[in-house]
N, CA, C and O atoms as CSV, one atom per row, in Angstrom:
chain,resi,resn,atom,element,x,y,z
A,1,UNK,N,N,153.590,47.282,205.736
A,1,UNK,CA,C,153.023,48.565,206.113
A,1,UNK,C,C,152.019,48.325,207.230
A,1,UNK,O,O,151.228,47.390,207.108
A,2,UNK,N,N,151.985,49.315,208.610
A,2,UNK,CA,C,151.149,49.465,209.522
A,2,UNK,C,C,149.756,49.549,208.819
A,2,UNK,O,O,149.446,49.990,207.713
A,3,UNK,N,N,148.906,48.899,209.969
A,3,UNK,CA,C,147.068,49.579,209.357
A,3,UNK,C,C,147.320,51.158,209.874
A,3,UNK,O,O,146.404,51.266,210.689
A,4,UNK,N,N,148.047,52.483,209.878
A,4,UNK,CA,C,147.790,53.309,210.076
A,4,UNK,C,C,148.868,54.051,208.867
A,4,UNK,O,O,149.124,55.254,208.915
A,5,UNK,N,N,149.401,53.188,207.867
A,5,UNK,CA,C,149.480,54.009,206.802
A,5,UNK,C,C,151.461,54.304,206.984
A,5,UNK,O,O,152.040,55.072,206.214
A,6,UNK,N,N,152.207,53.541,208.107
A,6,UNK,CA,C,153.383,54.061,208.427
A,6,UNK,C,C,154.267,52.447,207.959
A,6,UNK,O,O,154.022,51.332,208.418
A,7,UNK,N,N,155.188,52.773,207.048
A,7,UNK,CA,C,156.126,51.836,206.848
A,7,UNK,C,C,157.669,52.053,207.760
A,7,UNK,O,O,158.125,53.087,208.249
A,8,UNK,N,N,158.125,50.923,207.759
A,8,UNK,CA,C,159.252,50.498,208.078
A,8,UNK,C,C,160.315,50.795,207.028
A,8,UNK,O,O,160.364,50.113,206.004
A,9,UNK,N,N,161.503,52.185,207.341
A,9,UNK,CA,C,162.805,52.475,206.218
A,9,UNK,C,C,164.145,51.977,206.955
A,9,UNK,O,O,165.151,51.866,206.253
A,10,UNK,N,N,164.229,51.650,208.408
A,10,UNK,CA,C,165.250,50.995,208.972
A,10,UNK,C,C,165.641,51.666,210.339
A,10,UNK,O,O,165.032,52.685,210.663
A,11,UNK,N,N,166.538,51.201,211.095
A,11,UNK,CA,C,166.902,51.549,212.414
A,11,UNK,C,C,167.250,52.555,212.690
A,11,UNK,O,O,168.069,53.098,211.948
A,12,UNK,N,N,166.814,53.187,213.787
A,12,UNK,CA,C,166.734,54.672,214.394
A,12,UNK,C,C,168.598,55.117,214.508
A,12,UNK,O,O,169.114,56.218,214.311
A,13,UNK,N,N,169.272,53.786,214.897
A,13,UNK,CA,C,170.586,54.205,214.703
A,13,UNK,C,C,171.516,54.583,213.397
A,13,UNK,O,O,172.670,55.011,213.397
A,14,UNK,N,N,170.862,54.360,212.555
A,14,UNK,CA,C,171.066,54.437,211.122
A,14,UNK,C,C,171.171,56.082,210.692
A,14,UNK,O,O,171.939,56.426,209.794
A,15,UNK,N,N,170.323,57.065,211.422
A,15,UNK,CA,C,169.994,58.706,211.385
A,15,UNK,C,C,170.496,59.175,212.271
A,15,UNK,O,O,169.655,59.634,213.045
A,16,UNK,N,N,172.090,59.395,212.784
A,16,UNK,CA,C,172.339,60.188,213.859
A,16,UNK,C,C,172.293,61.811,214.176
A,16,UNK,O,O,172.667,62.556,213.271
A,17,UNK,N,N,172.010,62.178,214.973
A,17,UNK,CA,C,172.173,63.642,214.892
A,17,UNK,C,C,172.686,64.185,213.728
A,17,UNK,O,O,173.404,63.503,212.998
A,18,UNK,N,N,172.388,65.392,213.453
A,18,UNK,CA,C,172.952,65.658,212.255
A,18,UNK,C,C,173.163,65.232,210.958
A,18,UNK,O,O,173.857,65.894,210.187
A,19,UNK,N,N,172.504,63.938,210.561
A,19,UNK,CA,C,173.049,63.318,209.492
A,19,UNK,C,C,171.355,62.894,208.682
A,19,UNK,O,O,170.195,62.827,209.090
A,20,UNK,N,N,171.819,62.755,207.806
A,20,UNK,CA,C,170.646,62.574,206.651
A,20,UNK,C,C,170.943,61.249,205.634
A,20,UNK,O,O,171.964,61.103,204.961
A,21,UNK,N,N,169.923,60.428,205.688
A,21,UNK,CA,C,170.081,58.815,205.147
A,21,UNK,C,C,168.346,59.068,204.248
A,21,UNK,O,O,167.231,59.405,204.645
A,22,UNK,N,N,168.884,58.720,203.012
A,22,UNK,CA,C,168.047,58.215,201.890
A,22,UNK,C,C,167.567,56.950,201.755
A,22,UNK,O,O,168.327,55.984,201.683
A,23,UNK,N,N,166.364,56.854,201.714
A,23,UNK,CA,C,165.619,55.442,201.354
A,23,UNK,C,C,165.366,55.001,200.321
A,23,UNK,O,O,165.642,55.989,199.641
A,24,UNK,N,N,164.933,54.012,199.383
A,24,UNK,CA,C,163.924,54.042,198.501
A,24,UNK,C,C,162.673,53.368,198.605
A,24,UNK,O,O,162.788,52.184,198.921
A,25,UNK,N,N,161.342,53.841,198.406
A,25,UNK,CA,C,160.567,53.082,198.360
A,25,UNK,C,C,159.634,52.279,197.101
A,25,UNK,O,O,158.805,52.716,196.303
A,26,UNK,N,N,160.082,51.183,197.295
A,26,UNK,CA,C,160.417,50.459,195.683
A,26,UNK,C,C,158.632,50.095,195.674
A,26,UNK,O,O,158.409,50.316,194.484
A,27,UNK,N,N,157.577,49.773,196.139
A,27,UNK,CA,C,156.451,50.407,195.639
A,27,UNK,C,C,155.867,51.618,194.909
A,27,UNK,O,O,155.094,51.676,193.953
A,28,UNK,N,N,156.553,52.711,195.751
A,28,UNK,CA,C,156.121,53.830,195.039
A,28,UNK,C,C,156.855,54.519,194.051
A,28,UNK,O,O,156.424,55.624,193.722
A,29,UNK,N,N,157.864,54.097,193.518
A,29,UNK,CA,C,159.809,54.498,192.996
A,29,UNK,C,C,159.539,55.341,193.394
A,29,UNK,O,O,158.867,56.050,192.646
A,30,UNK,N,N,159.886,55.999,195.066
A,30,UNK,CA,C,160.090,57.558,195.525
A,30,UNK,C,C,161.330,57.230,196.378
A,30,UNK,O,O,161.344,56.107,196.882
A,31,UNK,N,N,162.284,57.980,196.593
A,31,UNK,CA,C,163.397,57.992,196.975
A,31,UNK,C,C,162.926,59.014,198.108
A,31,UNK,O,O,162.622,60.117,197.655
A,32,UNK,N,N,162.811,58.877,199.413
A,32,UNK,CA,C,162.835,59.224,200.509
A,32,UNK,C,C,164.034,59.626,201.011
A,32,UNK,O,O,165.012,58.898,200.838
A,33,UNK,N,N,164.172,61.016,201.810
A,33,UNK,CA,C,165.073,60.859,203.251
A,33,UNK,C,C,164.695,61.139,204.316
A,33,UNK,O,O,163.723,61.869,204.510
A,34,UNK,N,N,165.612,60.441,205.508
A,34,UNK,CA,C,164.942,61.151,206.797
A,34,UNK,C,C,165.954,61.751,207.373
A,34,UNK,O,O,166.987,61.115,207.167
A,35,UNK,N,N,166.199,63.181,208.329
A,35,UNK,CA,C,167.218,63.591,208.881
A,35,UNK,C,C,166.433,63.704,210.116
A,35,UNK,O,O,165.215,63.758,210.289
A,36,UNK,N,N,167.552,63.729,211.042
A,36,UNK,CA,C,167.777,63.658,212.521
A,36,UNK,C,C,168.449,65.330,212.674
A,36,UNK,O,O,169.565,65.634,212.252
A,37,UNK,N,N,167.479,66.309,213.384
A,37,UNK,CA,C,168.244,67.746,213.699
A,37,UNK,C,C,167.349,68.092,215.089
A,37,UNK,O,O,166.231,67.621,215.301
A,38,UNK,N,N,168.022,68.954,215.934
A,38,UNK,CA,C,167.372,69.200,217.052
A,38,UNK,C,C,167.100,67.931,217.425
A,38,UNK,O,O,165.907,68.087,217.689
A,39,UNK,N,N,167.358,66.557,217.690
A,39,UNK,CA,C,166.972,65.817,218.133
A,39,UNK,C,C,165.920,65.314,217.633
A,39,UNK,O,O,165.211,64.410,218.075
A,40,UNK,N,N,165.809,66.032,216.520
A,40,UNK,CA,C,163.393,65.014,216.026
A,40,UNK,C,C,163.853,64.919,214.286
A,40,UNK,O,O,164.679,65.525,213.603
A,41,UNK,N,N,163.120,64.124,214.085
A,41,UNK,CA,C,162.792,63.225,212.921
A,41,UNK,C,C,162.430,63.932,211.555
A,41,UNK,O,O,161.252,64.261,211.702
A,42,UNK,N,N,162.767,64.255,210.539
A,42,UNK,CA,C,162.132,64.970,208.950
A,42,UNK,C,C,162.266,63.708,208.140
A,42,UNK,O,O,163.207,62.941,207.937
A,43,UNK,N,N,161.255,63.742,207.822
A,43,UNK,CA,C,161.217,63.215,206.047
A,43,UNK,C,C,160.888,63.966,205.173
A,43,UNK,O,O,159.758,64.456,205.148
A,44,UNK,N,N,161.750,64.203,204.322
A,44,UNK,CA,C,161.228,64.712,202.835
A,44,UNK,C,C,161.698,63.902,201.519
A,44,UNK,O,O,162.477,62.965,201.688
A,45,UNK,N,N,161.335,64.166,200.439
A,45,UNK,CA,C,161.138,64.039,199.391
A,45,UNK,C,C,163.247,64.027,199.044
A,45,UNK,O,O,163.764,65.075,199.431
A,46,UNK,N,N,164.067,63.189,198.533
A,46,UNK,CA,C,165.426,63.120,198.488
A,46,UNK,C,C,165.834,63.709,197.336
A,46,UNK,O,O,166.983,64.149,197.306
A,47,UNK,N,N,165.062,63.823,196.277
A,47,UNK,CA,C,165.590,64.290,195.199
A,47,UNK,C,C,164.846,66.167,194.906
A,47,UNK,O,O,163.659,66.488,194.844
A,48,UNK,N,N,165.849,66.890,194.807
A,48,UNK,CA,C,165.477,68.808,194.342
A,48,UNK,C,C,164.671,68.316,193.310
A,48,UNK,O,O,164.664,67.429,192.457
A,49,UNK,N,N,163.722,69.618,193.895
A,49,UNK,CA,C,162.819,70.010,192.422
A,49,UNK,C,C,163.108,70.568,191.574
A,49,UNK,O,O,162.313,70.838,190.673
A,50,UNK,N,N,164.671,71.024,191.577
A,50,UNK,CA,C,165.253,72.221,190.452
A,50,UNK,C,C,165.759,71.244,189.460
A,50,UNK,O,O,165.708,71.499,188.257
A,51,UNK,N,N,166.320,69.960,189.988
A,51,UNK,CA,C,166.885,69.101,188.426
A,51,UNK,C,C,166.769,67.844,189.285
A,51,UNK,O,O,167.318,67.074,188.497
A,52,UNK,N,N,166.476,67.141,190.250
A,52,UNK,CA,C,166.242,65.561,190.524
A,52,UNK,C,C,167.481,65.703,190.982
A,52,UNK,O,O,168.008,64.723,190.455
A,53,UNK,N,N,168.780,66.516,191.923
A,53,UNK,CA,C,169.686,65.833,192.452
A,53,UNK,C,C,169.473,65.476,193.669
A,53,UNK,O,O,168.618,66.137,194.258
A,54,UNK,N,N,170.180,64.300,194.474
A,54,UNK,CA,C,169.837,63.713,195.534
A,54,UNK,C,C,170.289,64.648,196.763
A,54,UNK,O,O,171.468,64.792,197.088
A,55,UNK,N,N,169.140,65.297,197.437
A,55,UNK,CA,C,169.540,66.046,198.893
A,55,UNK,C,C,170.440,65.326,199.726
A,55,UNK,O,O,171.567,65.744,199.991
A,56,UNK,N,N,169.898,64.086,200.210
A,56,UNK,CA,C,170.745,63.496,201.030
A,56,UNK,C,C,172.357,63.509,200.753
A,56,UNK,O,O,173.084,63.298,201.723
A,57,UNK,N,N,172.818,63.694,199.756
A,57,UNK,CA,C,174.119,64.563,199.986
A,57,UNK,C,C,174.787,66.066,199.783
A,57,UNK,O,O,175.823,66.609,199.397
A,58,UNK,N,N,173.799,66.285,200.182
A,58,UNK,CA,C,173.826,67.557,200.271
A,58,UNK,C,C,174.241,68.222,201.689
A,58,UNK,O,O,174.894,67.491,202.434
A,59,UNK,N,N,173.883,69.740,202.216
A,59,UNK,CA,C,174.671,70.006,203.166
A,59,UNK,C,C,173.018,70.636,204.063
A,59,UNK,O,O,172.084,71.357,203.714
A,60,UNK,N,N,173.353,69.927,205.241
A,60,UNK,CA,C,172.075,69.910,206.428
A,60,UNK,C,C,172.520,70.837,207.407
A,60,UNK,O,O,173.692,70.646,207.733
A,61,UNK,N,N,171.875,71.911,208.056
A,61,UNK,CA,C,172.431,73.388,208.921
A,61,UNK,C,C,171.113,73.764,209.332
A,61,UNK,O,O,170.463,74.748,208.981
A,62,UNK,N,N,170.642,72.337,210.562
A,62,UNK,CA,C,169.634,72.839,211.231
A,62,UNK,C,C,168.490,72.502,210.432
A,62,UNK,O,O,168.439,71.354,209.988
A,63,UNK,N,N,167.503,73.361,210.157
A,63,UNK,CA,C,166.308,72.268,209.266
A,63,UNK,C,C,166.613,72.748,208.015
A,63,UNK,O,O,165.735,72.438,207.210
A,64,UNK,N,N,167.325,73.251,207.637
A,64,UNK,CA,C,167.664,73.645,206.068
A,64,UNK,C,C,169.080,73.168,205.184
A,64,UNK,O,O,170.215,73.618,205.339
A,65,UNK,N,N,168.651,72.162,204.260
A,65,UNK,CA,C,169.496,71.252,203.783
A,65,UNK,C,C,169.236,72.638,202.145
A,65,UNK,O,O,168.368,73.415,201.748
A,66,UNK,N,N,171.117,72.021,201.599
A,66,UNK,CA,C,171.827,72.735,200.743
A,66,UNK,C,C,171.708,71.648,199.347
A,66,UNK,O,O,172.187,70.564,199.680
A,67,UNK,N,N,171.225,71.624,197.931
A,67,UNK,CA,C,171.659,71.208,197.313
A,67,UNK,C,C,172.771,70.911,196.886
A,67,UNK,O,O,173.239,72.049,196.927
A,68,UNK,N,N,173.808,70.133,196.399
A,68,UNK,CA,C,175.092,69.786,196.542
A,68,UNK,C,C,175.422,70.453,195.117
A,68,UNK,O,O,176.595,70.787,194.950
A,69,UNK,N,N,174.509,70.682,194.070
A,69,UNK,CA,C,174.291,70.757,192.719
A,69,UNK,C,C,174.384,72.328,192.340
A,69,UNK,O,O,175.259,72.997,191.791
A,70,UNK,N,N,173.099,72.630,192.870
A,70,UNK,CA,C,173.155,74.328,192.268
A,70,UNK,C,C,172.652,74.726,193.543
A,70,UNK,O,O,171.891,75.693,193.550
A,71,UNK,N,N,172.905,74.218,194.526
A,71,UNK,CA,C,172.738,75.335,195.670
A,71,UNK,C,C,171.602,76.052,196.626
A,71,UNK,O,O,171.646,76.700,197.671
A,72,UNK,N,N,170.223,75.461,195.448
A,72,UNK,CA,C,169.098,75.463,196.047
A,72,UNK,C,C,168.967,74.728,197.502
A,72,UNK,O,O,169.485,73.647,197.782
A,73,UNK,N,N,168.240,75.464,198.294
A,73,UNK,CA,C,168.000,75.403,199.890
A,73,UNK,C,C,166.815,75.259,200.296
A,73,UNK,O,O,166.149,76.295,200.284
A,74,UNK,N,N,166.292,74.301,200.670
A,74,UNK,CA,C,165.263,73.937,201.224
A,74,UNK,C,C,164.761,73.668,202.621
A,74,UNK,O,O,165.510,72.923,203.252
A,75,UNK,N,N,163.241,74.252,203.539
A,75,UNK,CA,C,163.308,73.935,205.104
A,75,UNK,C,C,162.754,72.460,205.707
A,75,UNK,O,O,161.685,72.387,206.313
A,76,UNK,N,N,163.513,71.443,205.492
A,76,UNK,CA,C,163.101,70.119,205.390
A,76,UNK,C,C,161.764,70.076,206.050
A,76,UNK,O,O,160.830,69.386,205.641
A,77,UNK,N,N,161.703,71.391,207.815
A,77,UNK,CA,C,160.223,71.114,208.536
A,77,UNK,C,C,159.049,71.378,207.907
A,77,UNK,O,O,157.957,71.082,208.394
A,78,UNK,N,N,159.265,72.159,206.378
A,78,UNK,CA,C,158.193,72.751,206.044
A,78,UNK,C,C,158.109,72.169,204.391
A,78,UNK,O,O,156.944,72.125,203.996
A,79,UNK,N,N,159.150,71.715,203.357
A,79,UNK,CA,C,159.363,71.734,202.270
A,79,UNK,C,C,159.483,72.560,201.356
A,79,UNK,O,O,159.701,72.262,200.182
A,80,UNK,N,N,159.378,73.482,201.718
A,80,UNK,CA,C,159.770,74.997,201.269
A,80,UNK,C,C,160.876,75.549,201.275
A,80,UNK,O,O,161.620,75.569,202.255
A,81,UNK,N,N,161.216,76.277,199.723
A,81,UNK,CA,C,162.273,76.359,199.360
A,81,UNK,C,C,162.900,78.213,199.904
A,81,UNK,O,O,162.289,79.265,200.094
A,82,UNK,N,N,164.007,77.922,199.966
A,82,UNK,CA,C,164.618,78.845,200.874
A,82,UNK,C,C,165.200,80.053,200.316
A,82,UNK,O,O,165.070,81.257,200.538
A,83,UNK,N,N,165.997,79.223,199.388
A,83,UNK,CA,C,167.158,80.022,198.222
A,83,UNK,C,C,167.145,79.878,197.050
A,83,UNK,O,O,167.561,78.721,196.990
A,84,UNK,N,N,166.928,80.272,195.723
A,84,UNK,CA,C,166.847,79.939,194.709
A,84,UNK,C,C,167.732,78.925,194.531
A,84,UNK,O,O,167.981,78.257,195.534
A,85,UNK,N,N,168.388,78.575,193.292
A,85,UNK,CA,C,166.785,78.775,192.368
A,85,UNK,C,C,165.575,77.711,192.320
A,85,UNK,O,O,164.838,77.486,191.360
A,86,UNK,N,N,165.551,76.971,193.900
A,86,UNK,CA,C,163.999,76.214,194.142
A,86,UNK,C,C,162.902,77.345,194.290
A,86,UNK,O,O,162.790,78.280,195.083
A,87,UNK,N,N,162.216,76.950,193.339
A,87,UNK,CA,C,161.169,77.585,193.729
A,87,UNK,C,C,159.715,76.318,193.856
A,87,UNK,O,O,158.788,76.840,194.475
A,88,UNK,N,N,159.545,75.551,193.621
A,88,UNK,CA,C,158.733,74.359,193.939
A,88,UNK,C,C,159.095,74.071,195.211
A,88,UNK,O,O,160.307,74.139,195.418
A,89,UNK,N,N,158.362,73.750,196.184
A,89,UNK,CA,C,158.264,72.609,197.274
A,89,UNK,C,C,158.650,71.057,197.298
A,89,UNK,O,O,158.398,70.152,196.504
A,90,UNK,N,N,159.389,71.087,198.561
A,90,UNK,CA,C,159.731,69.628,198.785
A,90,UNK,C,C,158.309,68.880,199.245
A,90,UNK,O,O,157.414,69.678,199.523
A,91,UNK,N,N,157.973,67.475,199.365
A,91,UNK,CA,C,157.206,66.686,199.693
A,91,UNK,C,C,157.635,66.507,200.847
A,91,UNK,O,O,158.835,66.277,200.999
A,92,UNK,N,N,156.698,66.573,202.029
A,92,UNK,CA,C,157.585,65.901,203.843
A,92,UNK,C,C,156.310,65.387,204.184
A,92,UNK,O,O,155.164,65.833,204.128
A,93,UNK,N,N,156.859,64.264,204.576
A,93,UNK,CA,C,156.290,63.073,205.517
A,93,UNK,C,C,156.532,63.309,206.988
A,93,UNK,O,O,157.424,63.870,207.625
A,94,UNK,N,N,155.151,62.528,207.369
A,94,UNK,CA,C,155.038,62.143,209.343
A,94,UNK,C,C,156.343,61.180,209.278
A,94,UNK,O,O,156.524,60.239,208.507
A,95,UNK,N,N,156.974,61.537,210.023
A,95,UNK,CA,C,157.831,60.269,210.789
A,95,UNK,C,C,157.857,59.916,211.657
A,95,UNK,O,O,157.177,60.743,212.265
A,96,UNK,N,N,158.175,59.162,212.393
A,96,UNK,CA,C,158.311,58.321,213.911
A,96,UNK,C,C,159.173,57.400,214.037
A,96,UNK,O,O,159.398,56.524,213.202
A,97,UNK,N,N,159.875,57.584,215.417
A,97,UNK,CA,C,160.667,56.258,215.760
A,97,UNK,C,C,159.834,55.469,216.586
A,97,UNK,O,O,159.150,56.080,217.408
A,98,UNK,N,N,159.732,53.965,216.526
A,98,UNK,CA,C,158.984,53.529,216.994
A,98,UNK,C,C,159.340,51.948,217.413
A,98,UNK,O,O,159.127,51.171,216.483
A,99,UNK,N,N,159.841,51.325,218.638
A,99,UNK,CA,C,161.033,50.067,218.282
A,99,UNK,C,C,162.196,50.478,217.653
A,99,UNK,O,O,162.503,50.067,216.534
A,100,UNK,N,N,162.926,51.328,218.349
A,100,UNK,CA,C,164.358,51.511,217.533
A,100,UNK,C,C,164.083,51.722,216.059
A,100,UNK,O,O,165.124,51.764,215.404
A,101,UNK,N,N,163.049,51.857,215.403
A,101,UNK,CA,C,162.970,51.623,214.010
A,101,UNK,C,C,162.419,53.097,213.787
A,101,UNK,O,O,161.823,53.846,214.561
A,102,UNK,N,N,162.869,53.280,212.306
A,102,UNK,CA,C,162.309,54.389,211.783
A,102,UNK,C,C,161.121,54.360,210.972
A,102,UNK,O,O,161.026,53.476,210.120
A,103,UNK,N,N,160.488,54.943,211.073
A,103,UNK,CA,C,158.554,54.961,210.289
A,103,UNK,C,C,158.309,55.945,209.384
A,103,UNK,O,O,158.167,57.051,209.906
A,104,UNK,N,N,158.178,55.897,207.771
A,104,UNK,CA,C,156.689,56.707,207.853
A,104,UNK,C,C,155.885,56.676,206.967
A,104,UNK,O,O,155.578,55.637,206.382
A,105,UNK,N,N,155.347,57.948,206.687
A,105,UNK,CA,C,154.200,57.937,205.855
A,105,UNK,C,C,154.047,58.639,204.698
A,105,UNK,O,O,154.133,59.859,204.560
A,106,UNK,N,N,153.836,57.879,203.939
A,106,UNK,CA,C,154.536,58.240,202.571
A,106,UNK,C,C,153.662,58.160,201.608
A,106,UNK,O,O,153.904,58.436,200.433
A,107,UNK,N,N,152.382,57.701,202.136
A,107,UNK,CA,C,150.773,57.607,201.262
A,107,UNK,C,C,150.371,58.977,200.647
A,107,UNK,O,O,149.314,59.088,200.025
């Protein structure tokens, strides 16, 4: 981890446009993702607050990713839930590419 609080989850080529890649971060057991939309960087929180299923396979349409499960919709830029039945907030992290590498902050 950086002295400014930003870890290393892997290579910037790893998140292409459109696509959404899950991390884990085995310090904190938090399962991270980051998506690539409009060209810029989201991290949020990988698992719904409606039952723990994993977003990252879920369906991404711009900054609002689809639970794969029950359908809940969330705005990855904001963590805020869109469509029922989320009604809790996602967790989102600073990210950065920085050296081809992907960063963030997850403190």
């Amino acid at each position: 981890m950086s002295e400014d609080g930003f870890r290393t989850l892997g290579k910037s080529v790893d998140v292409p446009e459109g696509y959404v890649m899950p991390y884990y971060i085995e310090d904190q057991k938090r399962r991270v993702s980051v998506a690539r939309t409009g060209g810029r960087l989201y991290a949020f929180d990988d698992l719904s607050t409606t039952n723990g299923a994993p977003l990252s396979s879920g369906l991404l349409t711009g900054t609002i990713i689809m639970s794969q499960c029950d359908a809940a919709r969330f705005d990855i830029a904001t963590g805020k839930p869109v469509d029922g039945p989320a009604v809790k907030p996602l967790a989102t992290y600073p990210v950065r590419e920085r050296d081809e590498l992907i960063e963030v902050d997850s403190s």
